[in-house]
C-alpha positions as CSV (number, residue, x, y, z in Angstrom):
1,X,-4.2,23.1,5.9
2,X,-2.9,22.5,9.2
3,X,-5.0,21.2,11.5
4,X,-5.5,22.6,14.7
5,X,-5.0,20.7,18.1
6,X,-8.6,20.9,18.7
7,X,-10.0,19.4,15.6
8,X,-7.5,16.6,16.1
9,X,-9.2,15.8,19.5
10,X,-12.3,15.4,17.2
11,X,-10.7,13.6,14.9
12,X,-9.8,11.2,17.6
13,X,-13.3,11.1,18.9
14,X,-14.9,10.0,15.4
15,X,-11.5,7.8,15.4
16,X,-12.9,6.1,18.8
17,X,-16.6,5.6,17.1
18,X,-15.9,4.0,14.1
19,X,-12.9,1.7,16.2
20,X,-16.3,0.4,18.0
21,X,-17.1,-1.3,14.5
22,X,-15.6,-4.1,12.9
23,X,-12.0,-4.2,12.7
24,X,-10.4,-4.3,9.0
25,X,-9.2,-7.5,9.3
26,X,-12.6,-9.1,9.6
27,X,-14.5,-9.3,6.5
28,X,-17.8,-10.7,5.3
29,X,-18.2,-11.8,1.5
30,X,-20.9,-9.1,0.9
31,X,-21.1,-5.8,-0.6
32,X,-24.7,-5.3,0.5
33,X,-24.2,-2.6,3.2
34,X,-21.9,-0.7,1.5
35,X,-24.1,-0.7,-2.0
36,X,-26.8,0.2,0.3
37,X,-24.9,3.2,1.7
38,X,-23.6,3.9,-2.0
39,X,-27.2,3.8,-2.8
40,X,-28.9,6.3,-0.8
41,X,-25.7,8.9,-1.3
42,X,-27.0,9.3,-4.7
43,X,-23.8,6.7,-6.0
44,X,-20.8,9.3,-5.9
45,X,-18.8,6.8,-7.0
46,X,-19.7,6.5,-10.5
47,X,-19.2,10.2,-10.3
48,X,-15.6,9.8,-12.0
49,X,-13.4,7.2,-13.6
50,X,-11.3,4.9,-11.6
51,X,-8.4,2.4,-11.5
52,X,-8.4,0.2,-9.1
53,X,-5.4,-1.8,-7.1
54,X,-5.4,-5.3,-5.8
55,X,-2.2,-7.5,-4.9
56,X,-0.4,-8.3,-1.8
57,X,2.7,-6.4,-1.9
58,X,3.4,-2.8,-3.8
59,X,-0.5,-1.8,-3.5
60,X,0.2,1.6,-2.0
61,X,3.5,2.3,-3.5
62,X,1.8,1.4,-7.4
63,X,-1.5,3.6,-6.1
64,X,1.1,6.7,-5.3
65,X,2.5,6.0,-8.4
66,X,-0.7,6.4,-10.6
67,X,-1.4,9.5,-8.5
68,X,1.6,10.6,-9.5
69,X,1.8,10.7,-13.1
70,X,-2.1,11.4,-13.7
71,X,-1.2,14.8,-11.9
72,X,1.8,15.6,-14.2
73,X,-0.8,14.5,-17.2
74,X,-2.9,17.4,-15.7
75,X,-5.7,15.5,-14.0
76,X,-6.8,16.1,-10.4
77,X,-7.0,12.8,-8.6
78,X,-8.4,11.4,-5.5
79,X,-6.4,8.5,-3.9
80,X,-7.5,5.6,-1.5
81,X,-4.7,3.6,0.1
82,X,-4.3,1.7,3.7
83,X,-3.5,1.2,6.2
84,X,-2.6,4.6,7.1
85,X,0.9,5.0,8.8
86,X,0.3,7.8,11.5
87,X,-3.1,9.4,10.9
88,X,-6.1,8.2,8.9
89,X,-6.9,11.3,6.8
90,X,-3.5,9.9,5.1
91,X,-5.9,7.3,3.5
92,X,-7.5,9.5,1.5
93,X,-6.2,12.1,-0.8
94,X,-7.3,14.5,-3.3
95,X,-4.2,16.4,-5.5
96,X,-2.1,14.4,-4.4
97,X,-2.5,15.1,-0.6
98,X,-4.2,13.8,2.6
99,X,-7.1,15.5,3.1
100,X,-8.0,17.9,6.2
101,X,-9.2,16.5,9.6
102,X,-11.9,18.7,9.4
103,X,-12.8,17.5,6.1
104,X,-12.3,14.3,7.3
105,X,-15.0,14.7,9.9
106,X,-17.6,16.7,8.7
107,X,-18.1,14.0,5.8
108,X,-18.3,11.5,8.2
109,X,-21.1,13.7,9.9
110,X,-22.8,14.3,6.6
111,X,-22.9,10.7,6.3
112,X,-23.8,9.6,9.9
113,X,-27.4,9.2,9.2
114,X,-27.0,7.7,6.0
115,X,-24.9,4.9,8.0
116,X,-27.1,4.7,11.3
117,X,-30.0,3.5,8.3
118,X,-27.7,0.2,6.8
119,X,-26.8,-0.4,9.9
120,X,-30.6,-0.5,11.5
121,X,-31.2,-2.3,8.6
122,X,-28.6,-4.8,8.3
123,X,-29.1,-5.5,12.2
124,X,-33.2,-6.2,12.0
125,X,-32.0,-8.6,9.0
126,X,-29.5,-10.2,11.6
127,X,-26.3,-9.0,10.3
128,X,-23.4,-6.6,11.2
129,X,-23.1,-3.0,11.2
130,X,-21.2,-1.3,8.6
131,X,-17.1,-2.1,9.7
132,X,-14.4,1.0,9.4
133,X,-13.2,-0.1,6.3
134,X,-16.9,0.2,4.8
135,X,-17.5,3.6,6.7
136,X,-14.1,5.1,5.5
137,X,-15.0,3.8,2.1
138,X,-18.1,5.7,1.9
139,X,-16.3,8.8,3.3
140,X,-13.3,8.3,0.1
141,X,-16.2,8.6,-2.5
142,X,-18.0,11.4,-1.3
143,X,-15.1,13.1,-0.8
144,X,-14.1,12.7,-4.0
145,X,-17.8,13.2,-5.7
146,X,-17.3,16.6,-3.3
147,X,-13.8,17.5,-5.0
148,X,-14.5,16.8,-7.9
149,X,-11.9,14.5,-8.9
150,X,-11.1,13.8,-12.8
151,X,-9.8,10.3,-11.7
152,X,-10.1,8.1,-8.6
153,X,-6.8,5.5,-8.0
154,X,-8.3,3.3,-6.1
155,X,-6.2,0.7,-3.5
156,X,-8.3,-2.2,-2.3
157,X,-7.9,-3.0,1.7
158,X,-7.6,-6.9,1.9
159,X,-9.0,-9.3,-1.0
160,X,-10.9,-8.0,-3.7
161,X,-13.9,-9.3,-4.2
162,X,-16.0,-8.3,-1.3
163,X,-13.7,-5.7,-0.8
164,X,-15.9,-2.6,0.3
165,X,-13.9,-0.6,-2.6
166,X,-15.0,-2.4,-5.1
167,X,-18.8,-0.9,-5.7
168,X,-17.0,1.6,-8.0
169,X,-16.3,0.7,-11.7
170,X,-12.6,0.7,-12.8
171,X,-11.9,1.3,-16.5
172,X,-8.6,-0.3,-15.5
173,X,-7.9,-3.3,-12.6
174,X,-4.3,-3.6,-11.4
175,X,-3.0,-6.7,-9.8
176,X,0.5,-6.1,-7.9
177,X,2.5,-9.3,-7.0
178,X,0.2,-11.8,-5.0
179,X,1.4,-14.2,-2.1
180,X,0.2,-15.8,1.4
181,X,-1.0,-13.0,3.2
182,X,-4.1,-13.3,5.0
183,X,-4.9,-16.8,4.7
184,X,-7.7,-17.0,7.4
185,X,-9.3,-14.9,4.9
186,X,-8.8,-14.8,1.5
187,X,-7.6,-18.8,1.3
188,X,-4.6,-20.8,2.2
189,X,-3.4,-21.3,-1.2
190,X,-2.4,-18.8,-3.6
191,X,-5.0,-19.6,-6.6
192,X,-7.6,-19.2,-3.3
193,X,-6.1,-15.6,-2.8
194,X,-5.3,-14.9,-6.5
195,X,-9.4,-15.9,-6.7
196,X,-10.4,-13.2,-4.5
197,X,-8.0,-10.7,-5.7
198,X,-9.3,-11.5,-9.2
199,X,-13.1,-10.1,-8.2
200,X,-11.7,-6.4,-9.1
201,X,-11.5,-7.7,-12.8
202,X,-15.1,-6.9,-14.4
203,X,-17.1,-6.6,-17.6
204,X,-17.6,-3.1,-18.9
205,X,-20.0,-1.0,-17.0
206,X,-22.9,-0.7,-19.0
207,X,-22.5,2.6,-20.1
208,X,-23.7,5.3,-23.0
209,X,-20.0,5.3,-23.7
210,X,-18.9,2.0,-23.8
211,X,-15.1,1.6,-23.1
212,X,-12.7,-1.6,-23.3
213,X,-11.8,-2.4,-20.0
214,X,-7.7,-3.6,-19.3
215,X,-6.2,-5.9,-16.8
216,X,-2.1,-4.9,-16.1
217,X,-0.7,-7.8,-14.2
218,X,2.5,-7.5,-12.6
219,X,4.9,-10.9,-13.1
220,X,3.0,-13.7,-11.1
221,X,3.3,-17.3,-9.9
222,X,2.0,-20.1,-12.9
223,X,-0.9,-20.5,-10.7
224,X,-2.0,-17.1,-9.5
225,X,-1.1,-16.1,-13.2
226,X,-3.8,-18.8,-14.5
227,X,-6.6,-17.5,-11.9
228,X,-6.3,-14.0,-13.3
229,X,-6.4,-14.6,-17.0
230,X,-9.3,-16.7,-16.6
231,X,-11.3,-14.1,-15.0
232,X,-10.2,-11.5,-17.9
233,X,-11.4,-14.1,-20.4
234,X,-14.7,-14.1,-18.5
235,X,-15.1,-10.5,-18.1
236,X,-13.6,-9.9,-21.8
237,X,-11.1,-7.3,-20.8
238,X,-8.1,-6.2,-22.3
239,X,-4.5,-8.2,-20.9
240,X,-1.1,-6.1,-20.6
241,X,1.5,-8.3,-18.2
242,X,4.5,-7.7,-17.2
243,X,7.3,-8.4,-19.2
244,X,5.4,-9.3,-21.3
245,X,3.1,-5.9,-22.7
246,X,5.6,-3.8,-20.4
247,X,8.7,-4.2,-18.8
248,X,11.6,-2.4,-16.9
249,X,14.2,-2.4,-19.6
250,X,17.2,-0.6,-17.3
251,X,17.8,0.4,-13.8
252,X,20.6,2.4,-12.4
253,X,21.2,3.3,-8.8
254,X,21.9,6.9,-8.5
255,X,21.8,9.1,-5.8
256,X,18.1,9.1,-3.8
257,X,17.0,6.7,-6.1
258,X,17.1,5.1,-9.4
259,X,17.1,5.7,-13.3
260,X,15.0,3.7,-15.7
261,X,14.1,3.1,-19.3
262,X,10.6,1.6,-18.9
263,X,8.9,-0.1,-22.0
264,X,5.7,0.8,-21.5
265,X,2.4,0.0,-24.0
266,X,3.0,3.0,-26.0
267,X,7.2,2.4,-27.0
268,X,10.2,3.4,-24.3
269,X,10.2,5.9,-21.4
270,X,13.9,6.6,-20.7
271,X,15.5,8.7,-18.3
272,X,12.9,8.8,-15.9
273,X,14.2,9.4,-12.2
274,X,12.6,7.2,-9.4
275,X,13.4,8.5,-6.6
276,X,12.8,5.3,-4.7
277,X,15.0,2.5,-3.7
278,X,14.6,-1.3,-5.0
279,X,14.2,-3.3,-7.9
280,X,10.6,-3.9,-6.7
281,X,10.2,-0.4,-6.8
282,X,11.3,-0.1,-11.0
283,X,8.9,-3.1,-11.4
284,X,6.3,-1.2,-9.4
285,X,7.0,1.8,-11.6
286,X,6.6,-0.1,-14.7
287,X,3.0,-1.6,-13.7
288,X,2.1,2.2,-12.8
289,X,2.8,3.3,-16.0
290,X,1.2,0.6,-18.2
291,X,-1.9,1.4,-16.0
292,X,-1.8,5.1,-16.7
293,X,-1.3,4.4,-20.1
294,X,-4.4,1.7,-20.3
295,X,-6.1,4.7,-18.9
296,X,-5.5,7.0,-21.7
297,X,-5.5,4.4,-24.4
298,X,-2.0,4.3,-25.6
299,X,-0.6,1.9,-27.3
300,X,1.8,1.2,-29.9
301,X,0.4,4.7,-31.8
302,X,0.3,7.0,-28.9
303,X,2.5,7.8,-26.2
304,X,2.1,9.9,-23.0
305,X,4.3,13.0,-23.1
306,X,7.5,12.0,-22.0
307,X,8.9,15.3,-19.8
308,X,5.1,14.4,-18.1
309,X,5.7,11.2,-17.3
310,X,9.5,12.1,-15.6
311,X,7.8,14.6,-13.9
312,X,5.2,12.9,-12.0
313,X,7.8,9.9,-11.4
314,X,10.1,12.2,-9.9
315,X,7.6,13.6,-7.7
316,X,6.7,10.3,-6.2
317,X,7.2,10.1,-2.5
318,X,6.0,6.8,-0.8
319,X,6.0,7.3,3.1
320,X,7.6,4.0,4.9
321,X,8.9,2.1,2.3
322,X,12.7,2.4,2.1
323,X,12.4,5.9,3.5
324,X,15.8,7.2,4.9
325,X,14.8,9.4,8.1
326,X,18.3,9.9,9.2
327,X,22.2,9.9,8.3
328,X,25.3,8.6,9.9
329,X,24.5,6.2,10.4
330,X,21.8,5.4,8.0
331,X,18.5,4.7,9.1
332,X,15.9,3.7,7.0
333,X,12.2,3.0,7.6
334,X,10.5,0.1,5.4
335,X,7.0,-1.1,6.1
336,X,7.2,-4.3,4.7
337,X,5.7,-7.2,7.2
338,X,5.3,-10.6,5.1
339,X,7.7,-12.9,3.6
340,X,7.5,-11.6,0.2
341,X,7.8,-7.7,1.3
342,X,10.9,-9.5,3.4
343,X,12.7,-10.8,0.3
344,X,12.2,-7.7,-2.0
345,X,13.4,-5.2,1.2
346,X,16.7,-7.6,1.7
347,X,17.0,-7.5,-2.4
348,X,17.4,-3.7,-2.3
349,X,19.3,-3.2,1.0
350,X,21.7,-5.8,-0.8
351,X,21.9,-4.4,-4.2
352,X,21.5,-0.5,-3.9
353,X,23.9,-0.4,-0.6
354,X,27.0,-1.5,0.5
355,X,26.8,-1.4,4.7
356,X,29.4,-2.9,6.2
357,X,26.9,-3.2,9.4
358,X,23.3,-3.5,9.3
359,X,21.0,-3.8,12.5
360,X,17.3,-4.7,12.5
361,X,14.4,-3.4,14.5
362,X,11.7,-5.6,13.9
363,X,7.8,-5.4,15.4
364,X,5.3,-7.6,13.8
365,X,1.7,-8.5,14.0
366,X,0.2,-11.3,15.3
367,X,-1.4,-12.8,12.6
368,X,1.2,-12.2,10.2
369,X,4.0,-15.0,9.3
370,X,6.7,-13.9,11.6
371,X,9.0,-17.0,10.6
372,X,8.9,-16.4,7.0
373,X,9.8,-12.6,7.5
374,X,12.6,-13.1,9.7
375,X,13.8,-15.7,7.7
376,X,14.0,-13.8,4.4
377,X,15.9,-10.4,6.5
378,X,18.4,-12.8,8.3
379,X,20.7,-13.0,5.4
380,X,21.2,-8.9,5.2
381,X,21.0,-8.3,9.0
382,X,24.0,-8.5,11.2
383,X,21.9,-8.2,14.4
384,X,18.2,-7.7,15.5
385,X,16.6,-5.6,17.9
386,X,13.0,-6.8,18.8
387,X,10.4,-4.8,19.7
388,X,6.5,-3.7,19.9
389,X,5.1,-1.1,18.0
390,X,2.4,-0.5,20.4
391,X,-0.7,-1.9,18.4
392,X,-3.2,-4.4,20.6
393,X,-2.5,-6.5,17.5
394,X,1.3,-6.3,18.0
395,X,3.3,-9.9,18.4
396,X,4.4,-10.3,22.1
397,X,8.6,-9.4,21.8
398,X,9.1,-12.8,23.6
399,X,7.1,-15.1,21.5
400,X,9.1,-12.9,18.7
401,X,12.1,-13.8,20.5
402,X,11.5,-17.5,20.3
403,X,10.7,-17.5,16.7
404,X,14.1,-15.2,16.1
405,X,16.7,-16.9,18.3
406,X,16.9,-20.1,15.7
407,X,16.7,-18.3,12.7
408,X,19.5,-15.8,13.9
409,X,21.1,-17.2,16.9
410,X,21.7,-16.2,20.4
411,X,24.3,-13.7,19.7
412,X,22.7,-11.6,17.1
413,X,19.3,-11.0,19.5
414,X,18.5,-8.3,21.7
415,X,15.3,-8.0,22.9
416,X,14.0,-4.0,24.1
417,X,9.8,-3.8,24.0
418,X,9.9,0.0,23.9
419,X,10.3,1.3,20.5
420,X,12.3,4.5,20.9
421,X,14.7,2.1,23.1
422,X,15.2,-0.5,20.4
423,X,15.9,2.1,17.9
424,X,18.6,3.6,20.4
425,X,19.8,0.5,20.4
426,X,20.3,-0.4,17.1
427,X,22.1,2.4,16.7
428,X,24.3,1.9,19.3
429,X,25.0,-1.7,17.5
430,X,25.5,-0.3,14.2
431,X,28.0,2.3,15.1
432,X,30.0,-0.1,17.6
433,X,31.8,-3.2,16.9
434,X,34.6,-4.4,19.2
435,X,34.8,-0.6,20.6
436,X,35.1,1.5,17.4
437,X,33.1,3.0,15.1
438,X,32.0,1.2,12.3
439,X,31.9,3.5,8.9
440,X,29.0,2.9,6.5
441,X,26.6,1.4,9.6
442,X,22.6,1.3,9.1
443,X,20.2,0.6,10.8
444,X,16.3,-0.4,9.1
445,X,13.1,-0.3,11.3
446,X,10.7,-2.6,10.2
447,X,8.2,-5.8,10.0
448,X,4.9,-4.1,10.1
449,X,3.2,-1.1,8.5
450,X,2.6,0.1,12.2
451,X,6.4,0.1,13.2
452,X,6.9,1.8,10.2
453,X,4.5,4.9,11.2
454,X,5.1,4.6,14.7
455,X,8.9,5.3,13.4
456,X,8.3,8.0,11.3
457,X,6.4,10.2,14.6
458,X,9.6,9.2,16.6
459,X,11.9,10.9,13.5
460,X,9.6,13.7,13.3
461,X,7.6,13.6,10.1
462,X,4.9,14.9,9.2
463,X,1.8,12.6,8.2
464,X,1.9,12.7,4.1
């Protein structure tokens, strides 16, 4: 459905209500308001199954993943990522796509009341309203209860813990590649983080049914590592790690993409098309699969159907990360804005291309670790174009500027606030050097999820 420029003016208006609330990026360890809410909607989200996401870096792409092949297995899904990259119904999908603006709304409306009564509550107690990220919750599960879905891939916004997602029981936990992210948060030391993240991990639901719950951990520092498996020893859940369990036995570059032979828990997947770039994406593809599998129960007896699970990899489409929006020269998209997303971005512009120029626009938060990122692009990056990406949260270009000009030098900065201008830019830099063109140029935007979606309007495409 398409929506129309008149429900989008709504959409902006419920947009401007719940930005009155608190911000995502301010949390309070408590799921009280947001069991309340759960509560007295009847609890829609133990309506459905669920597998739920926590991790630093690969979150979405993992969660798109899962989506992914649980359609080609013939299940209808409902999705929950963030942040969204150019409209918020993009957080929350059912088959596989966002869902309608005026879906989007009249749940919200449905569930006004519902909110208005934790929040009079919570307020005569002395505490905060519900935030966004507890409002938008609440709207995911409904939506999903509404649907229905068959399974609910669930993405966790920041921690875990007191996460607002995590009210809903997952028959199988996920833990992507954890690092500093967030530290006024979730901790400034990884076991802090890895702590919080671990909160997803629980006992089995206590249900008619009982089911053995599994952990898949993707590959891990000693320390984060030892965080997690305690927790699944407490909560008595089933382990599969990476390279360990599972593993991404081969990857090929080949055109759009790669070709793997995954070992997954039930034997080898070969031939399976990702049609995304980076090793971190074959890793990323790996966890997915061991998580689908967890959800179906294979093992060493039972696999999934092979043609199903190329299908649903070759269908996967992740919006911002390594996304090509243009040719000649090459420009690419990637929405990667700490120093581990850094790293594994420079890994796979290294090791999948061969550009004999490459120019950087970068736009970062403020709170995030600009040194770190910069440091881990400069090797790949011939030049950088700074800019802002428009968010109040956005990092001032010249403070940017001052944390760049050691790590790069004098000679490889520009500086141009206005995106569309840096962009311009960069191209201009990537197609000239010493007056002629350069063959095989590129140019990647990055250094924030909201560069990356505030790139993708400027190229033309479509919220997905």
């Amino acid at each position: 459905m398409i929506d129309d420029a008149a429900t989008l003016a709504e959409l902006a208006e419920v947009e401007a209500e719940l930005d009155t609330r608190w911000p995502e990026t301010k949390i309070e360890p408590s799921l009280t308001r947001i069991a309340a809410l759960m509560d007295l909607l009847g609890s829609p989200q133990h309506g459905y199954p669920a597998i739920h996401i926590a991790g630093t870096n690969g979150k979405t792409s993992v969660a798109r993943m899962i989506d992914a092949l649980l359609i080609a297995l013939h299940r209808r899904t409902g999705r929950i990522t963030s942040p969204h990259l150019q409209r918020v119904t993009e957080r929350i999908s059912v088959d596989g796509a966002p869902i309608s603006a005026r879906t989007y709304i009249d749940i919200y409306r449905e569930l006004e009341p519902y909110i208005t009564m934790v929040d009079d509550s919570s307020t005569a107690a002395g505490g905060p309203r519900m935030s966004k990220f507890e409002v938008l919750t609440a709207i995911s599960y409904a939506v999903f209860a509404e649907a229905p879905v068959d399974v609910a891939v669930v993405e966790t916004g920041m921690g875990g813990r007191w996460d607002a997602t995590n009210v809903v029981d997952a028959t199988v936990a996920v833990i992507t590649p954890i690092a500093m992210d967030h530290a006024d948060y979730l901790g400034d030391t990884l076991s802090a983080i890895a702590g919080e993240k671990a909160g997803i991990i629980k006992k089995a639901a206590d249900d008619l049914v009982p089911t053995d719950p599994v952990t898949v951990i993707a590959p891990q520092e000693p320390e984060v590592m030892d965080v997690l498996l305690r927790q699944t020893v407490e909560t008595g859940t089933i382990v599969a790690r990476q390279d360990s369990e599972f593993a991404v036995l081969e990857s090929i570059t080949a055109v759009g993409g790669q070709l793997l032979r995954l070992q997954g828990l039930g034997g080898a997947y070969d031939e399976v098309f990702l049609p995304l770039h980076g090793a971190h994406q074959a890793a990323n593809a790996a966890l997915a699969l061991a998580a689908v599998e967890a959800f179906f129960g294979a093992g060493p007896d039972r696999q999934l159907d092979i043609d199903a699970v190329r299908a649903g990899f070759a269908a996967v489409a992740s919006p911002g990360r390594l996304e090509r929006v243009r040719s000649a020269p090459t420009v690419f998209i990637d929405a990667a804005h700490n120093p581990h997303g850094g790293e594994a971005l420079a890994r796979a512009l290294t090791e999948e291309f061969d550009f004999r120029r490459l120019v950087g626009v970068i736009g970062m938060l403020g709170d995030k670790d600009a040194e770190g990122f910069l440091e881990a692009m400069e090797p790949v990056l011939d030049s950088v174009v700074l800019t802002n990406n428009g968010s109040p949260r956005a990092l001032d270009t010249e403070m940017l500027a001052e944390i760049a000009l050691p790590i790069f030098g004098e000679e490889r900065v520009v500086v141009k606030p206005f995106l569309p201008d840096a962009v311009e830019t960069a191209i201009g830099l990537a197609e000239e050097s010493d007056g002629e063109p350069v063959a095989g140029a590129g140019v990647v935007v990055t250094g924030s999820v909201v560069t990356a979606g505030a790139a993708r309007t400027l190229f033309g495409k479509e919220p997905s």
